[in-house]
N, C-alpha and C positions, 0 to 999 in steps of 0.2 A: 504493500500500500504506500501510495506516496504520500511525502510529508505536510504538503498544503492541502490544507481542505476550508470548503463553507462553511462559516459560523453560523450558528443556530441561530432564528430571528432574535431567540427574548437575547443572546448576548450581541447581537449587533445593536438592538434598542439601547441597551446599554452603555455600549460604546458609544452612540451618538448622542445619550444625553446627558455623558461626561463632558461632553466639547461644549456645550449648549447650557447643561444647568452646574456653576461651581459653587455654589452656595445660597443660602435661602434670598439673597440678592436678587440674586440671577431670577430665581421666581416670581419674584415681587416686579422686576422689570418685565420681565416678560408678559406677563399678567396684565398690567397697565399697560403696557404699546398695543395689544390685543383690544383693550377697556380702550384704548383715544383711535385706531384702527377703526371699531364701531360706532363712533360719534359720540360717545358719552360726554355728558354735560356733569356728571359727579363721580366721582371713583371714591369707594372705601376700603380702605387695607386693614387689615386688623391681624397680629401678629400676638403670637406664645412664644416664651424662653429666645427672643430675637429669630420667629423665624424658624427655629430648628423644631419644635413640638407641633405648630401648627401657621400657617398663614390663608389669608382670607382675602378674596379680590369681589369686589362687589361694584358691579357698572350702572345706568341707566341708559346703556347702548340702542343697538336696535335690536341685537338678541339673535336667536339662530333658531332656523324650524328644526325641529326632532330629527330630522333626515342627516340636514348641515351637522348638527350635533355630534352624529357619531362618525360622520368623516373627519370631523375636525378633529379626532382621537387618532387617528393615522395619520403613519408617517408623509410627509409631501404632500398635503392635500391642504389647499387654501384656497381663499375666494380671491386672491390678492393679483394674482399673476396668471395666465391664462400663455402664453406664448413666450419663446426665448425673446421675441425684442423686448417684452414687457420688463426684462431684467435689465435692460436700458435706459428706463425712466421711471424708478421706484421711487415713490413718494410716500410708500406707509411704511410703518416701522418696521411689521412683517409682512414677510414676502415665500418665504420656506415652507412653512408649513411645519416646524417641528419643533415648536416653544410646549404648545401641548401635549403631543405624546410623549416627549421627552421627558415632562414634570411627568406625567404620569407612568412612564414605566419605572421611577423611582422614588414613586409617596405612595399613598392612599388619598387617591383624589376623586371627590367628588364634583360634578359638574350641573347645574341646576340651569338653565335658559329657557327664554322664552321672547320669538317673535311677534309683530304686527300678525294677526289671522292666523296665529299658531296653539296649542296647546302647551302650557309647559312640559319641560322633560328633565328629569333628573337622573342624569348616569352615572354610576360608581365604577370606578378602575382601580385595580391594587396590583401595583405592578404589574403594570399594562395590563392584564389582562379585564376585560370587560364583567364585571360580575353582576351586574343588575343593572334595570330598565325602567322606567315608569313616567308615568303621566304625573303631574303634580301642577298647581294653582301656582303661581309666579307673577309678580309684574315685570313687563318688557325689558327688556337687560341679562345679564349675567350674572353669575355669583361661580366662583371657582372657589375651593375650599381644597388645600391640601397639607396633608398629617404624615406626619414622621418621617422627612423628608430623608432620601438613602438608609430607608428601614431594609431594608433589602442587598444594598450594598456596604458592610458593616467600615469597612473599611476604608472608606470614602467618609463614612458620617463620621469616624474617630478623629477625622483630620479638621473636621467643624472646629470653628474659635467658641469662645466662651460669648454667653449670653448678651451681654455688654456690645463686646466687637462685632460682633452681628447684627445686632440692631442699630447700632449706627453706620451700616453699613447699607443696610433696607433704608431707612431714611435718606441716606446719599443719594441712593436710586432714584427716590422715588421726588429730592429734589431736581434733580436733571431732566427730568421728565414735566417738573412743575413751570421751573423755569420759562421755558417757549411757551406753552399753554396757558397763561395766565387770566384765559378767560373761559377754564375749567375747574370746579370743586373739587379739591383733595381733602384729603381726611384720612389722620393714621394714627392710631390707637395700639397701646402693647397692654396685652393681658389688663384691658377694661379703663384703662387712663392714656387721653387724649395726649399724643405729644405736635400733631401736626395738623392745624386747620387752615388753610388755605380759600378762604371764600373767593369768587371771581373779580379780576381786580383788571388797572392799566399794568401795562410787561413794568412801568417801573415801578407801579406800589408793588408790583409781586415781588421783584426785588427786593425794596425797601422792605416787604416784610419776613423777608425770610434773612436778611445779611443783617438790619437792623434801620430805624429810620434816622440815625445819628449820621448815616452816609450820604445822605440827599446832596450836602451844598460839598461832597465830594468827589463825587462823578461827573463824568462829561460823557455825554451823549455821542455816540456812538450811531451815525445815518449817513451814509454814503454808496455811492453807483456810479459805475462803468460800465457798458457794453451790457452782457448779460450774467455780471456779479452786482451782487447790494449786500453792505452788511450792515446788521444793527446791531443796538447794545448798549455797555456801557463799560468805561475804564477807571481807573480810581486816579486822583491827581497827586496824591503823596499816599497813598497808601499801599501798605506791604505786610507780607505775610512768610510765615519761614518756612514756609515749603507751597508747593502749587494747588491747596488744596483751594484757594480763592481764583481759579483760572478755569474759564468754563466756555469751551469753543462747542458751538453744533455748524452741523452742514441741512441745510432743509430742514429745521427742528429736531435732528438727532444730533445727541452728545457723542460725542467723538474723541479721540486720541491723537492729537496731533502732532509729532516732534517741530516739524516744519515750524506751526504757528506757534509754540512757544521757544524756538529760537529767535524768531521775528520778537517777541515779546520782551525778553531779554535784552538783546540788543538796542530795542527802543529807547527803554527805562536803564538801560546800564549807567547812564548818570544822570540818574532823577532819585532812584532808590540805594539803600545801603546795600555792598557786596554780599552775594550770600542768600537774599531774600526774593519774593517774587511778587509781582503785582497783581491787582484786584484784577480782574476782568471777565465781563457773557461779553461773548461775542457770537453773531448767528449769521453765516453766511447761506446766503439765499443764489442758487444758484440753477439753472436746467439741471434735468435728473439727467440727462445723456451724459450731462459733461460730468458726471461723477461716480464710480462704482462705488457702491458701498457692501457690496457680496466678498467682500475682500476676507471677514475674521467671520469664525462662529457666531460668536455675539456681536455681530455688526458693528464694535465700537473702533473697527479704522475705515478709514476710505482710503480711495486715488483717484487725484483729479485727472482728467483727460489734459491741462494744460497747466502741471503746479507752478510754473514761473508766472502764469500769467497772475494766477490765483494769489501767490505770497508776495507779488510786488505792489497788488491791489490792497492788500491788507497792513503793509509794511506801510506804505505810503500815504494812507490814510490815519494812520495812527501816529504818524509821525507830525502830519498836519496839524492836528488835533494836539498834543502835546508839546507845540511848536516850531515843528518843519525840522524837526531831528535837531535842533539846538538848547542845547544847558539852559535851563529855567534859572538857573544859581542855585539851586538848593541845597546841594553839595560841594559849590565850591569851597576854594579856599578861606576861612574868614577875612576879613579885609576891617579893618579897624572905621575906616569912614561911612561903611556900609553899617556898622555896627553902632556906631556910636548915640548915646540915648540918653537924655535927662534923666536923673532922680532928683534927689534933694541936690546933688552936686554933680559936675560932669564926669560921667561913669564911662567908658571906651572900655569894651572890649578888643581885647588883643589876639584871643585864641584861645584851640582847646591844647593842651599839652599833654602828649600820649595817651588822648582818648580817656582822660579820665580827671585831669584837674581843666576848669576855666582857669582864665587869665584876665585879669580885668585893671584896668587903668583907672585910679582914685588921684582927684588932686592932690592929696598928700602921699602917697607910694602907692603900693601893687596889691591887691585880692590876689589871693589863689582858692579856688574854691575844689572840694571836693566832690564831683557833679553827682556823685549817688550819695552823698549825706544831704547834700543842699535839694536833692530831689525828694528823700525821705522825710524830711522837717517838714516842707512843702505838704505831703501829700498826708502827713499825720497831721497836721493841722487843718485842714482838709476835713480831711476826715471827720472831729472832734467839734464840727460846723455839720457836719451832713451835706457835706456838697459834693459827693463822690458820682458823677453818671454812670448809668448802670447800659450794659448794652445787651440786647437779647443774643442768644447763640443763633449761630445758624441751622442748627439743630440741637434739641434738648440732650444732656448728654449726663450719662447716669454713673455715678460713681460709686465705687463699692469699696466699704469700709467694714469692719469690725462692728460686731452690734452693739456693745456698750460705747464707740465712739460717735457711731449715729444718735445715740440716746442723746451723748453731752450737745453733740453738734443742735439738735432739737430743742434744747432747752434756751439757746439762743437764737433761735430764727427770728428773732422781728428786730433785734441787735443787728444780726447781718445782714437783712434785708434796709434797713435804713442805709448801711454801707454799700448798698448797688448787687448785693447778691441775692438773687431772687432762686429758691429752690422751693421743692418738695420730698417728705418719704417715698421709698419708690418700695415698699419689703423693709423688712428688719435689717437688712444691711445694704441698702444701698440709697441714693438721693438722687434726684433727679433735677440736675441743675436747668435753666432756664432764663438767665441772665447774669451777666459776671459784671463786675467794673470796669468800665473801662481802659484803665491803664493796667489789668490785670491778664496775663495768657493764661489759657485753662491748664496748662501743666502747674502753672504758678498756685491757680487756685485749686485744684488737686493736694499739693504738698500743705497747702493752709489749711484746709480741712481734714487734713491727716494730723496735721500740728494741733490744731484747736481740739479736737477728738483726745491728743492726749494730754490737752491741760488738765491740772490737778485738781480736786473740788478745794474751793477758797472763796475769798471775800469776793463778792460780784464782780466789785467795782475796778479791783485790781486785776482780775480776768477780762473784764471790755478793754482796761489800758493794755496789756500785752496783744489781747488780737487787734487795735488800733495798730500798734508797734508792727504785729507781722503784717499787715495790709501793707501799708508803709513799705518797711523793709522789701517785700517781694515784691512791691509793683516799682518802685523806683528802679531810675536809669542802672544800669550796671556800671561797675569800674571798667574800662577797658572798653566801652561800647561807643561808639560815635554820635555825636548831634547834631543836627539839625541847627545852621543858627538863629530861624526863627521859635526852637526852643529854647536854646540858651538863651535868648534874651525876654521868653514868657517867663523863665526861672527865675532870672536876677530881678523881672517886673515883681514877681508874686515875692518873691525874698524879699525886696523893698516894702510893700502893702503890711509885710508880717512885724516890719520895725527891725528889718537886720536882726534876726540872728544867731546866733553865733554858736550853735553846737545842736546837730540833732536829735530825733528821740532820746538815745541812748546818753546821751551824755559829753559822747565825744564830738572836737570839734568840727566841724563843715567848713571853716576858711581858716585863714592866716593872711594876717596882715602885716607886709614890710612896709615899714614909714620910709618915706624920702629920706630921713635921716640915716636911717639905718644903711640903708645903699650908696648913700656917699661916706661915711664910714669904714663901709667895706671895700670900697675901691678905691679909699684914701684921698678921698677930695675933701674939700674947704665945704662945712655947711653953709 
């Protein structure tokens, strides 16, 4: 007998809905391009243990007659595509035919729809195989329900993240799909509490409400056309972020992977933004389906354009317009003392930052040296101790998990932290469900603060709010060694001023040093 032979259907099913579903993600997406496919004006997701126990897709589509129903459970069968040109000018999300049976040859999935002049029909699949049939009472739309995602393939589900990782990874989804759509109802719930409600909005309140509405007077609009490209969108004008997770390119409404366009991006912002970080941006290029494959990956998330030169000089060029025609805004330059220099009570000239970590500042009577992360921590505990901290929504809720007697402590101060701009909830006996942070705070920052706060000691109240004032402070202030901005440096020296100078922060130690003129003609042996 020879060595090659035909695999069995259930394990080529298999095989194919490794390529197609990698994690309860993949479901959730797939499920909603299906749900906006059929015209749905509302989609609800509703998720167990992030996705991995059970998810739930529920449309007001147009729904599928009993017939459609169970072709749509086999492999290659769509309403989408009908002839190979069709694969030339795809404009729905799916085109395959294989998001469905692929969930279902590895869950327990149940399928419920119901068309215009149809009866509803409710099918059960358990690992692919069709196990019952029925008529049932539905309104028009869809409901997809699927349980124990890779029950069947043990070894596939061991490699599932923890409940946490998961679910913020379905919410990513099923932002990138909100994004373009902003004049569609989302709604996503985990094990019975709401994390994402999405009402019908303009593309930029939909924005505004999922990045935060503190960004409005920082964007610039993003409307441009040539030939048969148009892109829209928006870009951020100083804002950054430490990795590309604020960077959001589609092609005809699908979210895509692009190298091309964020090397173009990069290079735009290479001196607007700090080394190292990466810039806000949706950008949606609107293009003919001919000029663009998108059959390229499994999960659809690469393309290739039929003309990429034409494509990244359009995008390049227009962003660069926008941001000033590829020239230095100055916000990085070098400090320059005349550019700097600024009233207080007396004439104050900054000089510069010195290794990224002390200001330099010119006093009529000698030299400031400031230390920029004490002179930032005074600032922001004082701050604070006023209640003037803004708070900023997350772009998606994000649920932390602690130790159950340090969620207890953490609870016994929630309207404490909540006046300090951190807005959460219980999510379980060990975990919180944040929902707004400070905004000079990064959630890894506020991660370790709430690990911190967790193991303060039990004591006087009042001496427990001054240390979690101190660690707000401490963690959200500039770092040693980090660069600024010099229209921060001189919001710093303005707020230093407002507070009366001064002169050591929280903890006690000093924030400046002060050489008198005296002192430097002294030292270099000159006549006072």
């Amino acid at each position: 007998m020879g060595k090659v032979r035909l695999l069995p259907p259930e394990l080529v099913a298999k095989i194919a809905a490794g390529e197609v579903i990698e994690r309860p993600f993949s479901v959730v997406k797939e499920l909603v391009e299906n749900a906006l496919d059929a015209g749905a004006k509302k989609i609800t997701v509703q998720l167990e243990e992030g996705g991995k126990r059970s998810i739930m897709v529920r449309d007001d589509g147009e729904g599928m007659s009993p017939e459609d129903a169970e072709l749509a459970l086999m492999h290659h069968a769509t309403s989408k595509i009908q002839t190979e040109e069709d694969l030339e000018k795809i404009l729905t999300y799916g085109f395959r035919g294989e998001a469905l049976p692929s969930i279902a040859s590895v869950s327990k999935l149940t399928l419920i729809t119901k068309a215009q002049g149809y009866e509803g029909i409710s099918l059960y699949v358990e690992g692919g195989k069709l196990l019952s049939k029925r008529t049932v009472g539905a309104p028009r739309g869809t409901s997809v329900f699927v349980k124990e995602l890779f029950f069947n393939l043990p070894a596939r589900r061991k490699f599932l993240k923890g409940t946490k990782t998961e679910l913020e990874a379905c919410i990513e989804a099923l932002v990138r799909l909100a994004i373009p759509k902003p004049q569609v109802f989302f709604e996503l719930s985990h094990e019975g509490k709401g994390l994402l409600l999405l009402p019908p909005a303009s593309a930029k309140e939909r924005v505004l409400l999922l990045f935060g509405k503190d960004l409005e007077d920082k964007l610039l609009e993003v409307n441009a056309e040539r030939g048969s490209l148009r892109l829209e969108g928006w870009i951020g004008k100083e804002l950054y972020w430490g990795n590309t997770r604020g960077i959001y390119f589609f092609v005809n409404d699908r979210y895509v992977r692009e190298k091309g366009v964020l090397q173009i991006l990069n290079e735009v912002y290479s001196d607007l933004i700090p080394r190292g970080t990466y810039p806000f941006a949706i950008l949606n290029l609107k293009m003919p389906p001919e000029e663009v494959d998108v059959n390229v990956h499994p999960t659809k998330m690469e393309v290739r354009f039929l003309e990429p030169e034409k494509v990244y000089t359009f995008i390049k060029e227009t962003l660069k317009g926008l941001l000033g025609k590829g020239e230095s805004v100055g916000l990085f330059e070098s400090l320059k003392t005349e550019n700097l220099s600024f009233q207080l009570e007396g004439n104050l000239k900054v000089i510069g930052q010195l290794k990224e970590g002390f200001l330099l500042v010119e006093a009529p009577n000698g030299l400031l040296i400031f230390d920029q992360h004490a002179l930032n921590e005074k600032i922001l505990y004082e701050r604070g101790k006023k209640k003037r901290f803004e708070s900023n929504p997350l772009l998606f809720p994000l649920v932390v998990e602690l130790e159950e007697d340090k969620i207890k402590r953490i609870l016994t101060l929630k309207g404490f932290l909540e006046e300090l701009g951190l807005q959460f909830e219980s999510f379980g006996p060990k975990s919180l469900c944040l929902r707004s942070i400070p905004s000079f705070l990064k959630v890894e920052e506020v991660k370790e603060i709430l690990h911190q706060i967790g193991s303060l000691q039990e004591g006087i109240l009042e001496m427990k709010l001054e240390e979690i004032l101190k660690l707000f402070a401490c963690k959200g202030a500039r770092k040693f060694n980090e660069f600024l901005p010099q229209e921060e440096i001189l919001a710093l020296l303005k707020e230093w001023e407002e507070l009366g100078r001064p002169k050591t922060c929280p903890h006690g130690r000093p924030l400046l040093w002060e050489i008198s003129e005296r002192e430097l003609l002294r030292y270099f042996r000159r006549p006072s």
